[in-house]
C-alpha positions in Angstrom: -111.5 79.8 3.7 -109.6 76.8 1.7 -110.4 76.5 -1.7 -110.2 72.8 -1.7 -112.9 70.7 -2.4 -115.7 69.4 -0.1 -116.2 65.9 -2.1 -115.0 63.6 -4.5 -114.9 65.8 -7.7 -111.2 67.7 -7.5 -111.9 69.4 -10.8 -114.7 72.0 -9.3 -115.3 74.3 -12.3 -116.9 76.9 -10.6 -113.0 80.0 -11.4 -112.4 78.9 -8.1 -109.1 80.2 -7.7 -106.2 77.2 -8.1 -105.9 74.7 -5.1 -103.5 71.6 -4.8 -106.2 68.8 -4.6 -104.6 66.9 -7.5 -102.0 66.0 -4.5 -105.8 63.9 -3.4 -105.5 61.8 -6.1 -106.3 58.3 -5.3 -103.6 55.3 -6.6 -105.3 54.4 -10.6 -107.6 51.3 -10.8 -105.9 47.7 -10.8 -106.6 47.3 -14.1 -105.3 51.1 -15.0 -101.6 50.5 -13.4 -100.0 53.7 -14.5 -98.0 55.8 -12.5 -95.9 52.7 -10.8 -95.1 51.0 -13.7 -92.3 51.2 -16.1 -94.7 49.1 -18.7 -97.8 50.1 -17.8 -99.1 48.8 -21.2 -98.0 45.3 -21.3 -98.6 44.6 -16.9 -102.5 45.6 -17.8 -102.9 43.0 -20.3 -100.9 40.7 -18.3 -103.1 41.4 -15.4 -105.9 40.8 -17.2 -104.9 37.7 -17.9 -103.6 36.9 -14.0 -107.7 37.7 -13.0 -109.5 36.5 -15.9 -112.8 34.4 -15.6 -112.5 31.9 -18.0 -116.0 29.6 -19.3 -116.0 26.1 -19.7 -116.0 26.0 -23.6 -113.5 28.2 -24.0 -111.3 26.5 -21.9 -112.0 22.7 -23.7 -111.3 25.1 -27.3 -108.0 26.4 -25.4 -107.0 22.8 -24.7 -108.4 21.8 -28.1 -106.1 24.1 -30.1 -102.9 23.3 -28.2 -103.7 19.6 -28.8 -104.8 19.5 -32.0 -101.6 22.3 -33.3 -104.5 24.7 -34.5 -105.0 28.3 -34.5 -108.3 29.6 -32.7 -110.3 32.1 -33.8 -112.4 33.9 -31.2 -115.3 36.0 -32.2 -117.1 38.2 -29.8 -118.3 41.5 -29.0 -115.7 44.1 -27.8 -114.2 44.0 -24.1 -115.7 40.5 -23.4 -111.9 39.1 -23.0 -110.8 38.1 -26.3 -107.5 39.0 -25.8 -107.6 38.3 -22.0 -107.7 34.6 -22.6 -104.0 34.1 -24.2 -102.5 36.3 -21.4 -104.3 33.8 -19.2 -103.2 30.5 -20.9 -99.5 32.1 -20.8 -100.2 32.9 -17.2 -101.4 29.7 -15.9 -98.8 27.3 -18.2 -96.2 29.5 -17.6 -95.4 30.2 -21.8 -93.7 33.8 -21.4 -94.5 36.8 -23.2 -97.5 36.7 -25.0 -96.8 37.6 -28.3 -99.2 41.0 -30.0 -100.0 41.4 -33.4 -102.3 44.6 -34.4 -104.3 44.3 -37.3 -105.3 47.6 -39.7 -106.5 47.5 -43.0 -102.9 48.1 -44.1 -101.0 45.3 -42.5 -99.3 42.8 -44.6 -97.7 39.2 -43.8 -94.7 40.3 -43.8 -95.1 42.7 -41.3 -95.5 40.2 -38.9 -93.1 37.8 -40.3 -90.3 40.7 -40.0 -88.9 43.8 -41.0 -85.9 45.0 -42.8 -84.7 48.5 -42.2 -83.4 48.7 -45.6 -82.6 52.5 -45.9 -80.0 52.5 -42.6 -78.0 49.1 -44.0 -77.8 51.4 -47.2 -76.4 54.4 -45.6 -74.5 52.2 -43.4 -72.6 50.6 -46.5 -72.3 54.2 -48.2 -70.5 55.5 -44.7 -68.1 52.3 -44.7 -67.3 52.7 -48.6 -66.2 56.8 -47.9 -64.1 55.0 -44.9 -62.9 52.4 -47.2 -63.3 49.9 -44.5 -66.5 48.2 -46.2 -66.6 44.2 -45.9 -69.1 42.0 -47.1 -70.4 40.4 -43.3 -73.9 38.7 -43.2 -73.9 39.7 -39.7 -74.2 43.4 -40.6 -77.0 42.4 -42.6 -79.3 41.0 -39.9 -78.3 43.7 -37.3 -81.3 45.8 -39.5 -83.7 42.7 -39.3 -86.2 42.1 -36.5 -88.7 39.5 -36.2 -92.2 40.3 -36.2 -94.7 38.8 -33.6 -95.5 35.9 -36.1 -92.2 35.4 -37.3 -90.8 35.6 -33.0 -93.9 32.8 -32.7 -92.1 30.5 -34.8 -88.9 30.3 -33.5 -88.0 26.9 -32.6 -88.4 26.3 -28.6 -89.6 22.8 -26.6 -92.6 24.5 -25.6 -95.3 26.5 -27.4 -95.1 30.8 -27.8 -98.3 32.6 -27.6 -99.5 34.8 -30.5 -102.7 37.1 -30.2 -103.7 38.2 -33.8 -106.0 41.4 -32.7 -109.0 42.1 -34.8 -108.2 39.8 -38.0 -111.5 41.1 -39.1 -109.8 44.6 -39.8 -107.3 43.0 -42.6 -107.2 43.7 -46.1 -108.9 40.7 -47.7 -105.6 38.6 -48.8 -104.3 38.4 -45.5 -106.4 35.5 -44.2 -105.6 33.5 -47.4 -101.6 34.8 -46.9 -101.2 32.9 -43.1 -102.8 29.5 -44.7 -99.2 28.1 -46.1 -97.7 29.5 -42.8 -100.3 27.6 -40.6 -100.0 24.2 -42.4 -96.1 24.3 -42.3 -94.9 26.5 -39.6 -91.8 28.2 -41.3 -90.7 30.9 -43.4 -87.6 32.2 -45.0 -86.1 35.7 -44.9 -84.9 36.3 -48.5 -82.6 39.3 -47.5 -80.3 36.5 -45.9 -81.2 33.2 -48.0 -79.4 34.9 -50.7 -76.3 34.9 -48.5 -75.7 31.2 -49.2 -72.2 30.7 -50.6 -71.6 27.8 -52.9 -69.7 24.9 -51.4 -66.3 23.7 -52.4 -67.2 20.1 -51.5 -69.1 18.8 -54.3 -71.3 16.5 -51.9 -72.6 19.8 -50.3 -74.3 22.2 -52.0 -74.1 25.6 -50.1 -73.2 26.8 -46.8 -75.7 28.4 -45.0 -74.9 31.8 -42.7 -75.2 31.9 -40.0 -76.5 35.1 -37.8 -78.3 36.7 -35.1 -81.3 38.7 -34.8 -83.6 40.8 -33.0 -87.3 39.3 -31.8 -90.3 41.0 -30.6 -89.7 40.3 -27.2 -90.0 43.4 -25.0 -90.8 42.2 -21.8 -87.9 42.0 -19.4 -90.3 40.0 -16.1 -90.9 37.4 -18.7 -88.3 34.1 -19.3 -88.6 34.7 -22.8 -86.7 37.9 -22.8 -83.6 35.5 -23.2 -84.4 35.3 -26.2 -84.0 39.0 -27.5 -82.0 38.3 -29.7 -81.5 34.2 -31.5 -79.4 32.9 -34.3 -81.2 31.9 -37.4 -79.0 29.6 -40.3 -79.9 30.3 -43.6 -82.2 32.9 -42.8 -85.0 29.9 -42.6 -87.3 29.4 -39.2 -89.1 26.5 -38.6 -91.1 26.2 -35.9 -90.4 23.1 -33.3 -93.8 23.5 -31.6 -96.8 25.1 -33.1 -97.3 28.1 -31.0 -100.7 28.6 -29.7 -102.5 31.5 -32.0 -105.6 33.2 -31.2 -107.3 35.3 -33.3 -109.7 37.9 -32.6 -112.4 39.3 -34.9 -115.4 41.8 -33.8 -117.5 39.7 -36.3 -117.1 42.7 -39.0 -116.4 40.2 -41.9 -116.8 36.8 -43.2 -113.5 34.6 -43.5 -113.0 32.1 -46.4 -114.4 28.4 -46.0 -110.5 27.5 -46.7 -109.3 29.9 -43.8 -111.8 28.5 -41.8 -111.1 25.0 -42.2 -107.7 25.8 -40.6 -108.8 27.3 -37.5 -110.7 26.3 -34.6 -113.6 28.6 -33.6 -114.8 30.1 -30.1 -117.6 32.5 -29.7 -117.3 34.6 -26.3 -120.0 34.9 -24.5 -121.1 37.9 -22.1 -120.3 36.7 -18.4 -123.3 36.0 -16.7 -123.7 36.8 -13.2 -121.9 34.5 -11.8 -118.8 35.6 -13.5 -119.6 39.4 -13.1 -118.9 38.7 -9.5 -115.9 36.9 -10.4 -114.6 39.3 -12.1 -115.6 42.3 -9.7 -113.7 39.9 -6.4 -110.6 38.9 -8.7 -110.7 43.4 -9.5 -111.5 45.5 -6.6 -110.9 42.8 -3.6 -109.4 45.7 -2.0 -112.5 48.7 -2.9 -114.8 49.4 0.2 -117.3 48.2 -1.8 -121.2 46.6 0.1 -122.7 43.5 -1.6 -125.7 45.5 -1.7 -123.7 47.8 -4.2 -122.2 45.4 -6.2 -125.4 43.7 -6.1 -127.5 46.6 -7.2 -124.9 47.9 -9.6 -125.2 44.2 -11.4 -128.4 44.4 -11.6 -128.4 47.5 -13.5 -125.8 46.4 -15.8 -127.7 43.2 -16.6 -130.9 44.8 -17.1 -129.6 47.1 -19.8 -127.2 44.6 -21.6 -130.0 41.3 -21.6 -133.2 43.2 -21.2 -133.0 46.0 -23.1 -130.2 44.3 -25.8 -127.7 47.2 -25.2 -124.0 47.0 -26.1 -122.0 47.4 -22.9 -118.2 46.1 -22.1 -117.4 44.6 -18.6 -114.9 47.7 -18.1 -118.1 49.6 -18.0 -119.3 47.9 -14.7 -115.8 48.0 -13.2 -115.3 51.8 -14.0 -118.4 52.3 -12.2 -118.4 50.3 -9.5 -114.7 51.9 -8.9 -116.0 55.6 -9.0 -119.0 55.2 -6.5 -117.1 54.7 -3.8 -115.1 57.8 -4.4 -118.2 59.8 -2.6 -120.3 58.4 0.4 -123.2 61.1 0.3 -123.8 61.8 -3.3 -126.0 65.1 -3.9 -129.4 65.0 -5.9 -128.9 63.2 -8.7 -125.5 63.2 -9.4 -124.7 59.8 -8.9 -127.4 58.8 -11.4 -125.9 61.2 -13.9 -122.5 59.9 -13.1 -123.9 56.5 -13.6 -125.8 56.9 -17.0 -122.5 58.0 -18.6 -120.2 55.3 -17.2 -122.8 53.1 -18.5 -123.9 54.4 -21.9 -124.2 51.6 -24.6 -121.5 51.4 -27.0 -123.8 50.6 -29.8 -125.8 54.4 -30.4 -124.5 58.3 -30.0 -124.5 59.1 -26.2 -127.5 61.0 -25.0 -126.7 64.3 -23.5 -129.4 64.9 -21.0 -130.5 68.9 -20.4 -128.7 70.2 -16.9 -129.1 73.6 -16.0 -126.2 75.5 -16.7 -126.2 78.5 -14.7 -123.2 79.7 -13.4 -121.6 78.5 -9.9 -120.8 80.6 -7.1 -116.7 80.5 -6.3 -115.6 79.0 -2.9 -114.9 81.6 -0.8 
């Protein structure tokens, strides 16, 4: 008798002796795309973006920021679409690669200004001094510079770059006050080459600027932008041409100062209602074998807990779900309710583990 599985489950645990269902396994989720694709990272968020269901307020604060050359700051609970609304603008206006900046408690302007790989130009110069072909070139300089996602934001360019600064909330407590002089005048200088400048031997000028090339953050080869891998900067000075649109995310974990504040425009998410949970579910699994009646009742579920009963869930949640219950047409006893209850266990408290008998299964013959 094969020792393949009967259902959906290909992972049997029962010392079954080894079978080949893994060759079973179904293509990932849309919103999972690995497997197929070479940046399976960057096309999820992008996709995200491509099926997002925006709100009306935060598409007048979208249009607000781009209009009024302000950053945004978005505060909402996680997996609501904080994020998902930049790769949306980008989408729709067609702005390129959205631009992503990670916040931790250690991050620093600078670090999303640029970065300097100061140890390999020194071992570089040591290696051309035992040569004896050393030579003072700028150009060798900025071949160990690359532009962090602020820093590629501010590049000049007719239209405006996207920046998503990720969970601002999660910076040490001088970073909000450090991006105020960069919001108010959209530039920066890289000191490593502003001290390249060369006095002039015409008296009416007073330097001459270098100038260089260097490396951005652009990664993303499907996207227009990735012209611009590499620019040339003079005088190691960037200055913005248009504002580029900046959202901010924050979990709500922190205050920010009334002065940080005062530079940013501010958008709470909201939870998708209904409405847009079936958005969402059409724009995501259009092409799942799923029943309105299971959408429908799965909705309802996910409603009741989030609204009624005030617990934290994530609109992943209900897609995971709704994804795995069609794996299975006739579910046995309960286990579709188990399945169910940990798909959809709040985010907000320690996961219950319910009792299940645990007595030892009888091998497939």
């Amino acid at each position: 008798m094969s020792n393949l599985p009967e259902d959906w489950k290909l992972f049997q645990g029962d010392n079954r002796a080894p079978h080949d269902a893994i060759g079973t396994l179904p293509d990932a989720p849309p919103w999972r795309p690995f497997g197929k694709d070479p940046n399976p990272g960057v096309s999820r968020r992008k996709r995200r973006g491509e099926t997002f269901q925006s709100q009306s307020e935060e598409v007048a604060m979208v249009n607000a920021a781009l209009y009024l050359r302000r950053p945004l700051l978005i505060t909402g609970k996680p997996g609501t679409g904080k994020s998902s609304l930049a790769y949306a603008v980008a989408h729709e206006l067609k702005l390129g690669e959205v631009l992503y900046w990670p916040i931790t408690t250690r991050t620093t302007l600078k670090d999303g200004l640029y970065t300097y790989d100061a140890i390999g130009r020194l071992q570089e110069v040591k290696q051309s001094e035992t040569r004896g072909d050393y030579t003072e070139d700028p150009q060798k300089i900025a071949d160990y510079i690359t532009l962090g996602p602020l820093g590629t934001a501010l590049l000049e360019s007719s239209r405006p770059r996207v920046l998503i600064i990720d969970e601002i909330d999660k910076s040490d407590i001088d970073l909000p006050n450090d991006l105020l002089t960069i919001f108010e005048e959209g530039r920066f200088e890289i000191p490593e080459l502003g001290r390249l400048e060369k006095e002039s031997d015409d008296p009416e000028q007073k330097s001459v600027s270098i100038t260089v090339k260097v490396r951005t953050d652009y990664t993303d080869e499907t996207e227009h932008t990735y012209a611009e891998k590499k620019v040339t900067i003079k005088g190691g000075r960037i200055t913005c041409q248009e504002f580029p649109l900046v959202i901010l995310t924050s979990n709500g974990e922190r205050d920010f100062p009334p002065a940080f504040l005062r530079r940013c425009l501010r958008l709470n998410m909201r939870d998708p209602d209904r409405v847009q949970l079936e958005r969402i579910i059409q724009a995501h699994l259009e092409h799942c074998n799923l029943s309105e009646s299971q959408v429908s009742d799965l909705i309802d579920r996910f409603l009741k807990s989030r609204d009624k009963s005030r617990e934290q869930l994530s609109t992943d949640q209900l897609l995971n779900a709704l994804f795995m219950i069609v794996r299975q047409r006739d579910w046995v006893g309960d286990e579709k309710e188990s399945l169910l209850d940990y798909l959809l266990a709040p985010l907000d408290r320690p996961l219950e583990v319910k009792s299940k008998d645990r007595s030892p299964k009888s091998p497939a013959q």
